[in-house]
C-alpha positions in Angstrom: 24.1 -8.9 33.9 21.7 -8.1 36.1 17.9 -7.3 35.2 18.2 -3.8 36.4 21.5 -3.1 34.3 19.9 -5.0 31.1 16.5 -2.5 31.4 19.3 0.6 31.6 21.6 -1.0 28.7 18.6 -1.9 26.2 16.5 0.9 26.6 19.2 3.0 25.8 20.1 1.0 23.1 16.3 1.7 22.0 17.1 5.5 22.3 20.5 5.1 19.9 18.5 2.8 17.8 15.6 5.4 16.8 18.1 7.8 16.1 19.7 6.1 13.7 16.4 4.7 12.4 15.6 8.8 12.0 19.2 9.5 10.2 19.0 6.1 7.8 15.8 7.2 6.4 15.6 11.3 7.0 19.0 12.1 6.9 18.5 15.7 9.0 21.6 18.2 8.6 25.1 17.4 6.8 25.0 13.6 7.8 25.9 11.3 4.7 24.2 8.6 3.5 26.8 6.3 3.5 27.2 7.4 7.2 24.0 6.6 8.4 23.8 3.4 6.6 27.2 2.2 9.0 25.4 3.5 11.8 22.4 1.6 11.1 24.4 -1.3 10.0 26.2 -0.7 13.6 23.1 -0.5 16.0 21.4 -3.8 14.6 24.9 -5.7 15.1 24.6 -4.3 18.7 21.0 -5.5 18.7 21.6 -8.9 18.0 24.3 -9.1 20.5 22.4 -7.3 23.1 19.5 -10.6 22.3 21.6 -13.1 24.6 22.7 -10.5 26.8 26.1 -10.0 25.6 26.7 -14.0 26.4 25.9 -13.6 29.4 22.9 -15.3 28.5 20.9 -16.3 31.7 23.6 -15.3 34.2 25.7 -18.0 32.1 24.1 -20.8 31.1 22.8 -21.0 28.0 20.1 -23.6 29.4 16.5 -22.2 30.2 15.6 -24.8 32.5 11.9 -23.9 33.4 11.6 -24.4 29.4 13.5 -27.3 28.7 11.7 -28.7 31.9 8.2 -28.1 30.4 9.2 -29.0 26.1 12.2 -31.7 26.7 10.3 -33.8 28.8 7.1 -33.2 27.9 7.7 -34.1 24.2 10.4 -37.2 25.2 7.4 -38.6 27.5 4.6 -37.3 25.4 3.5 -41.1 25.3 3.0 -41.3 28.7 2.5 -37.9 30.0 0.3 -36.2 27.4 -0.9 -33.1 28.7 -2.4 -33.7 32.0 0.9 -36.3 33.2 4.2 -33.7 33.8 4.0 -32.2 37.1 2.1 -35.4 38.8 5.1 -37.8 37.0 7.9 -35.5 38.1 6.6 -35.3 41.8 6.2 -39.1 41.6 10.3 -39.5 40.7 10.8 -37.2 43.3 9.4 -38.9 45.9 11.3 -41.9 44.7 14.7 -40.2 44.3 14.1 -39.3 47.7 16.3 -36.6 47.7 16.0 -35.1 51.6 13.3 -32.7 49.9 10.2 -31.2 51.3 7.4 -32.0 49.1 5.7 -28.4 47.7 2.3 -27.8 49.8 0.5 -26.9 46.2 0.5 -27.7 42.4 -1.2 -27.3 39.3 -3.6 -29.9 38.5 -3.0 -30.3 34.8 -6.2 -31.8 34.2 -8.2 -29.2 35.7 -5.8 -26.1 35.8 -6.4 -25.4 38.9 -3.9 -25.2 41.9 -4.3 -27.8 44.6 -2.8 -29.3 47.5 -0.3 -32.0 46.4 -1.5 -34.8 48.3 -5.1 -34.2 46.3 -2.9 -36.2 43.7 -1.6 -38.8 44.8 -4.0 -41.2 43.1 -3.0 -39.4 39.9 0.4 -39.9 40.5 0.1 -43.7 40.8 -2.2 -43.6 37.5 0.3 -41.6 35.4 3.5 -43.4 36.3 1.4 -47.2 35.6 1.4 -45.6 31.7 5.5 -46.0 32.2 7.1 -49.0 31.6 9.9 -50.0 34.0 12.9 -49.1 31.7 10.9 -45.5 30.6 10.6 -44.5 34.6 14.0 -45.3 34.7 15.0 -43.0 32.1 12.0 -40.7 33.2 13.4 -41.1 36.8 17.3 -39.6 35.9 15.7 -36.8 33.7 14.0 -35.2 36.6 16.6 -36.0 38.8 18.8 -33.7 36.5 16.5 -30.9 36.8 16.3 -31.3 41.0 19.7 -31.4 41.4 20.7 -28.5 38.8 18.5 -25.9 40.2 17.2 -24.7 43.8 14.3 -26.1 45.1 12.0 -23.2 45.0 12.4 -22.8 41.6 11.7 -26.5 40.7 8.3 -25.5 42.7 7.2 -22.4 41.0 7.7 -24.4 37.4 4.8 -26.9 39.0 2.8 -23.9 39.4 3.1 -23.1 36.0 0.7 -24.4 33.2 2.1 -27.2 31.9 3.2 -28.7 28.1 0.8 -27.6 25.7 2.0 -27.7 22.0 0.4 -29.2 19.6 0.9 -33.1 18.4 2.8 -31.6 15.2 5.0 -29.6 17.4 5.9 -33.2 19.5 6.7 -35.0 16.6 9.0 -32.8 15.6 10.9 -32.2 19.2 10.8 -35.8 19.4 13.0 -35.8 16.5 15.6 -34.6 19.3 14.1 -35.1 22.4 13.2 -38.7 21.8 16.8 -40.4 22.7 19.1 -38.0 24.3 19.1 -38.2 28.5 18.8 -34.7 30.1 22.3 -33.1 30.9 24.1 -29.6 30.5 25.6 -30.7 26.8 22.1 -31.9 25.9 20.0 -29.1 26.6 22.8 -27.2 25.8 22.8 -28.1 21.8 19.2 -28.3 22.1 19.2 -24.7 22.9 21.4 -23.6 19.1 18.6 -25.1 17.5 16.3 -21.4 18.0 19.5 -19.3 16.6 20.4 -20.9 13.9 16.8 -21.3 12.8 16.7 -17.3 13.6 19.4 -17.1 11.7 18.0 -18.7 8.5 15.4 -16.4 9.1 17.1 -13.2 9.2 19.4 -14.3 6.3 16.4 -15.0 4.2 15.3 -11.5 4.7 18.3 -9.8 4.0 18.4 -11.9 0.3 15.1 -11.0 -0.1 14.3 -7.5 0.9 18.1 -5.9 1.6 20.1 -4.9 4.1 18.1 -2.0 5.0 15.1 -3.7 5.9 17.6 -6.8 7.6 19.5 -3.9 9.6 15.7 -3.2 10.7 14.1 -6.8 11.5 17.5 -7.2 13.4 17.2 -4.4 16.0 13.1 -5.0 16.3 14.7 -8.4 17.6 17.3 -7.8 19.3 15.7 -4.4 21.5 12.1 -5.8 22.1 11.4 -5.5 25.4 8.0 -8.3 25.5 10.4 -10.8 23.6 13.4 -10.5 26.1 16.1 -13.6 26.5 14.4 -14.2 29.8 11.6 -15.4 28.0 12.4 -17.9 26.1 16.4 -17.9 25.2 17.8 -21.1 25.8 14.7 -23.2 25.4 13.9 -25.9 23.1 12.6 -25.5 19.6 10.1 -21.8 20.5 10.7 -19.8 17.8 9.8 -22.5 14.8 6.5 -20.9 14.3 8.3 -17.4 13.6 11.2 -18.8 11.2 8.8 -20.9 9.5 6.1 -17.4 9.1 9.0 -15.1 8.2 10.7 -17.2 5.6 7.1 -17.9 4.0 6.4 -14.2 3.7 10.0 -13.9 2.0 9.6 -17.0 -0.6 5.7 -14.9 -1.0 7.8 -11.5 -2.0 10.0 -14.3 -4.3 6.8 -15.9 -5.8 7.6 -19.4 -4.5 3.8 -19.7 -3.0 3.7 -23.8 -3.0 6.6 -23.8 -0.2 5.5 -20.4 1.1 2.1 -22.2 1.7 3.5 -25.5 3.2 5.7 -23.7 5.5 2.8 -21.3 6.6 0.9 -24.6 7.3 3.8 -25.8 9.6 3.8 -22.6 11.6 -0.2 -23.3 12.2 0.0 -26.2 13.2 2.4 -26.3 15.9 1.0 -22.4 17.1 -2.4 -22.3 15.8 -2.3 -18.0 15.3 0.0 -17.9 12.6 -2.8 -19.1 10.2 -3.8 -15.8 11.0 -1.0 -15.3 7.8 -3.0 -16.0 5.5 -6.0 -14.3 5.3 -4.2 -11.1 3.6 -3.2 -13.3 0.7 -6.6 -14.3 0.4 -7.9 -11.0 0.5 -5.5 -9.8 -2.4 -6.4 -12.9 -4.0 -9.6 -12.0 -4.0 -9.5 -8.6 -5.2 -7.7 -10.6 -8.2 -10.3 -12.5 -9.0 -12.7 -9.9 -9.3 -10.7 -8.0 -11.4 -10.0 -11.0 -13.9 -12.9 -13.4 -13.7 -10.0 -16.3 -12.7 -8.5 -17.1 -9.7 -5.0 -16.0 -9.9 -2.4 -19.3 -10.2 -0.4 -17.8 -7.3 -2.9 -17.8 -4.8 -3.9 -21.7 -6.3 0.0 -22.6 -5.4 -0.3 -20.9 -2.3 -3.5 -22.7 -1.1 -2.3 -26.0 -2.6 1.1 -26.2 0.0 -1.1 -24.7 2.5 -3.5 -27.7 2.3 -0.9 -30.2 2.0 1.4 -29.1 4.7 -2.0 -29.2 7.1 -2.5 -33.0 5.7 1.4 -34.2 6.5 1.2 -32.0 10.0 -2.3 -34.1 10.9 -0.4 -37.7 10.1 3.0 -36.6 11.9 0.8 -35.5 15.2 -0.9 -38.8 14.9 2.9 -40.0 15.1 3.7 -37.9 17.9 3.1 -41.6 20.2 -0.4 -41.2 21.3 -2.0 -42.1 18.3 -4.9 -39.8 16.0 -6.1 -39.1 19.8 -3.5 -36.6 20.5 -5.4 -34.0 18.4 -8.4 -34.9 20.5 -6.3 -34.1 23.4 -5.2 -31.5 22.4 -8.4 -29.5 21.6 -9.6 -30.5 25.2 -6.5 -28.9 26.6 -6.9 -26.0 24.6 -10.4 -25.6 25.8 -8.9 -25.7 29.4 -6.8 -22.6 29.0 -9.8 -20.5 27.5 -10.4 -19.6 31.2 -6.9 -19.0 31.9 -5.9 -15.4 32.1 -2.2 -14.5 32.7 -0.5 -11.2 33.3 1.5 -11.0 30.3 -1.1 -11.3 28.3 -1.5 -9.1 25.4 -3.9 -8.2 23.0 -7.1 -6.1 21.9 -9.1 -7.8 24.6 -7.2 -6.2 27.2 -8.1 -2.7 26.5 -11.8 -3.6 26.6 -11.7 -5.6 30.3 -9.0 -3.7 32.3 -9.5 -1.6 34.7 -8.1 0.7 37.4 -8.3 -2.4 40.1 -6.1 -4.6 37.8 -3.3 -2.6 36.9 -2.8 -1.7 40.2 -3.5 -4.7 41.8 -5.6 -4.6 44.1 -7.6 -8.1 43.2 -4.5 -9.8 43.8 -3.9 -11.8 46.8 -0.5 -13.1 47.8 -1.6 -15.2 50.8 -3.2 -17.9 48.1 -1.3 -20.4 46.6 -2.8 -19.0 43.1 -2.4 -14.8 44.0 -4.7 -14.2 40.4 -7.5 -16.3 41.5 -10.1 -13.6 42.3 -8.5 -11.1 39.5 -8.5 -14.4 37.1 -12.6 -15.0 38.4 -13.0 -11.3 37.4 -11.9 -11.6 33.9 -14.1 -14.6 33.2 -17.5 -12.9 34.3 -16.2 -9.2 32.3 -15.7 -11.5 29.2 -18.9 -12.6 29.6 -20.6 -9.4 30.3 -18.5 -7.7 27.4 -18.7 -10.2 25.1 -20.6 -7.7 22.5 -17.9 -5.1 22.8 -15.3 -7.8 22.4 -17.1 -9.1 19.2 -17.3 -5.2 18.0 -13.6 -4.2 18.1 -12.6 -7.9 16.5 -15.2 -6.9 13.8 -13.8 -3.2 13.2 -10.4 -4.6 13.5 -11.0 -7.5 10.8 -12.1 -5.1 8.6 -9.8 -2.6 8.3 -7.2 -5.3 8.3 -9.3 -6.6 5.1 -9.8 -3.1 3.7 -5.4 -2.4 4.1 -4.9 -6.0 2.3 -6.8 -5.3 -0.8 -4.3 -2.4 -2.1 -1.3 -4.6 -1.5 1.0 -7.2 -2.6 0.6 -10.7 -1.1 3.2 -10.4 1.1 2.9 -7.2 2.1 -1.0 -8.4 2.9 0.3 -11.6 4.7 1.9 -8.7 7.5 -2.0 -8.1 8.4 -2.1 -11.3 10.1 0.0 -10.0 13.0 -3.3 -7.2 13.3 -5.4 -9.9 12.9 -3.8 -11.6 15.7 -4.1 -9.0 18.0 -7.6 -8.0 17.9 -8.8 -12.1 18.0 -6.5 -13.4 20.0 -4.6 -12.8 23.9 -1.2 -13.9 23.2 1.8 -14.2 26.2 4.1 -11.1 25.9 7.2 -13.2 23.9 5.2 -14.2 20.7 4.8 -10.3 19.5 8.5 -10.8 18.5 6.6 -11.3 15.1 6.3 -7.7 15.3 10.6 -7.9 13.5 8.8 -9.2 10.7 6.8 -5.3 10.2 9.9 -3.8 8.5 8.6 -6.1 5.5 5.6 -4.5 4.8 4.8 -1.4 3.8 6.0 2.1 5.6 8.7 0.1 6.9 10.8 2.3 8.6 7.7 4.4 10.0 6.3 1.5 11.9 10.3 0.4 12.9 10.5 4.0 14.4 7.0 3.7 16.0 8.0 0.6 17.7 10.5 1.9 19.2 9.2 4.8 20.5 6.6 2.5 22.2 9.6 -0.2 23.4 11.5 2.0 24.9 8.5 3.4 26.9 8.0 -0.2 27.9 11.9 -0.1 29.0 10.9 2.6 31.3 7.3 1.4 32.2 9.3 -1.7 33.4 11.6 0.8 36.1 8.7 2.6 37.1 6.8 -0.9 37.9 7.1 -4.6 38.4 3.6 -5.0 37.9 3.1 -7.1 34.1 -0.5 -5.9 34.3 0.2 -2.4 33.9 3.3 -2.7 31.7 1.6 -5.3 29.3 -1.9 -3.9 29.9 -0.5 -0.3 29.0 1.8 -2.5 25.4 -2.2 -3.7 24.5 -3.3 0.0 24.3 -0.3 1.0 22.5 -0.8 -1.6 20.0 -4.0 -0.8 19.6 -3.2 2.9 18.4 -0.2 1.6 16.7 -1.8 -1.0 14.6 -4.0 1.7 13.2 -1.7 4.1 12.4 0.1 1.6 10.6 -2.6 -0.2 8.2 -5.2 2.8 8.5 -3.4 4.9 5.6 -4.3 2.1 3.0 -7.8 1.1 4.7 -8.8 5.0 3.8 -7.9 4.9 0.6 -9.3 1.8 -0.2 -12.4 3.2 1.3 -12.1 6.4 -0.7 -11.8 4.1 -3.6 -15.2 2.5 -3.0 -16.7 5.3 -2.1 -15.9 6.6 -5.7 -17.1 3.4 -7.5 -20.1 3.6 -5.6 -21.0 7.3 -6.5 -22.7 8.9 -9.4 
């Protein structure tokens, strides 16, 4: 399936999808009930299947081997690579492989970010591959040479342009649990690809338990339509969607009052993604409204911080175990400060309503004769984020609050859904982490926000026809979020604000 016949197919899946959304929940005319339930039951089978595209997966193979490239060997070499070793290791077996090659003219500098000529690193390729061993290099060596010889050359170059392997030391340990042993090879990348699915598919099973079909038939075609969230992205990869398993079950066992696992499982999700803590400030919210009302903190929210706090203590000691030691959390803040300057086109967020403008989304700061095209456009970003830094700060603090003001009327779990607002207003996430937004159905509204979604997907299905540009068609999701998101928790942020306002008055 090609990409133009996929945009056709799923966007008018989107269409059929918000009809019988519409039907389900309004039932317009003579249409039963029983009826529309089948058809909704229908469309979010078709959903699910549409995913993977049909099985045609990525035109076949069920590998994603700019992913795999990036998280199998950067967490089976994590000793030796850490996050500054990948590209300058892999171009060092090349050279050694001497495979009739050209050697690329330019790659990222992982220790700086910045794009350079390759032979500005050769001293760094002699430095990384002395942290190998003989036998390790050899392995190292026939790894790489799988990915050479299974994909065409340009390709192997444009991943070296890319931004290297950046997950957390929690996240490594854990990969290296099946990364650690296994040599690179169709079968092996192959199995290592299920493991998404079928943790997608304890996801998805624990919200139908937990909430019903109806709102399962819902999360199911929010996944399987969303245009940001596309197989492309990261179907086929190793381990990626963790962090969203790991969130939606804790926001299920939350609805199910099983807050000690809901808040170790919330801690693993933070700790290999860092944004997902974002989860729990809703709870805390509601947990605080509790304790005004009572004089006690309430036992749940005790449970909840409790399994929270352990699960950050065990994630510390198994990233410690990841094979660089208690360092790799020290590494891995200094290569998270590296990417604060690093702006990418499928960015999205609140941010990107404030510092686009009419030059980036058409654009015209772009310049393909570079080796990096976004320099000057990424220069501009860094000096408007500096010179709107106040605004910035302003919307996140409007944001915060009416995501605070929403929590207080609601259920922990329904509060813990804030976190994906919260997300949005502090932080610029790539395009294929909003598949969080399946997890909306759960809160409250549910199938007004799954209708509003896809209204705005499938104008991002036809955004994407119109345009191959991701800054308008991501730039234009951020401002459709941002209107979204407040239609969705403005409703209870009034009416707590009405209820203040009443307490407050004579």
């Amino acid at each position: 399936m090609d990409v133009t016949n996929e945009i056709l197919i799923k966007g008018s899946l989107t269409l059929v999808a918000l009809v019988a959304v519409i039907l389900r929940h309004r039932r317009p005319g003579t249409l039963a009930s029983e009826k529309a339930g089948a058809m909704l039951w229908t469309v979010a089978i078709v959903a699910i299947l549409a995913w993977p595209n049909f099985g045609r997966l990525h035109g076949g193979s069920g590998i994603h081997h700019w992913e795999q490239f990036h998280y199998f060997l950067g967490s089976k070499y994590f000793p030796e690579l850490g996050y500054d070793g990948l590209y300058a290791a892999s171009l060092a077996a090349e050279t050694e492989l001497d495979l009739g090659r050209p050697v690329q003219a330019h790659v990222r500098d992982l220790r700086t970010n910045e794009v350079v000529p390759t032979g500005t690193l050769r001293t760094h390729r002699n430095e990384v591959r002395q942290r190998f061993t003989d036998d390790r290099w050899q392995k190292f060596e026939a790894d790489v040479a799988y990915f050479l010889k299974s994909n065409a050359y340009d390709y192997i170059r444009k991943i070296r342009l890319d931004h290297g392997y950046n997950p957390t030391p929690t996240w490594t340990f854990t990969a290296r649990l099946f990364s650690r042993y296994p040599a690179a090879g169709d079968s092996t990348l192959t199995l290592l690809a299920w493991i998404d699915p079928l943790l997608l598919a304890a996801l998805f099973l624990m919200i139908f338990r937990t909430y019903g079909s109806r709102i399962g038939c819902l999360a199911l075609i929010i996944f399987g339509l969303g245009y940001p969230w596309r197989f492309d992205w990261v179907g086929g990869a190793f381990l990626r969607q963790d962090w969203l398993a790991a969130t939606g079950i804790a926001v299920c066992l939350m609805r199910k009052k099983i807050f000690f696992a809901a808040g170790v499982l919330l801690a693993y999700a933070t700790m290999v993604r860092v944004f997902p803590g974002a989860f729990l400030i809703g709870p805390l919210i509601v947990g605080i409204r509790q304790t005004l009302e009572t004089r006690q903190a309430p036992r749940w929210l005790i449970r909840l911080g409790s399994g929270f706090l352990l699960g950050v203590l065990l994630c510390l000691a198994t990233g410690a175990l990841a094979g660089r030691g208690p360092q790799a959390w020290t590494e891995f803040r200094t290569n998270l400060d590296k990417h604060h300057g690093t702006w990418l086109t499928n960015n999205v967020g609140l941010e990107n309503i404030l510092l686009y403008d009419s030059d980036t989304v058409m654009r015209k700061d772009v310049d393909f004769t570079l080796p990096e095209p976004w320099l000057h456009w990424q220069a501009k970003m860094d000096r408007l984020h500096t010179e709107r830094r106040p605004m910035v700060l302003g919307a996140l603090a409007l944001f915060l609050l009416a995501a605070a003001m929403a929590s207080w009327r609601q259920t922990p779990d329904q509060a813990a859904l804030s976190g994906i607002v919260i997300v949005f207003s502090g932080v610029i996430l790539t395009c294929y982490y909003w598949v969080m937004l399946c997890l909306i159905p759960l809160g409250r509204g549910r199938w007004g926000p799954t209708a509003g979604w896809l209204i705005l997907n499938l104008f991002l299905y036809a955004l994407h026809v119109s345009t191959p540009a991701f800054e308008m068609i991501y730039g234009t999701m951020s401002l459709a979020l941002t209107v979204f998101f407040l239609a969705w928790i403005g409703p209870d942020a009034w009416k707590t604000l009405q209820e203040i306002r009443g307490r407050l008055s004579p």
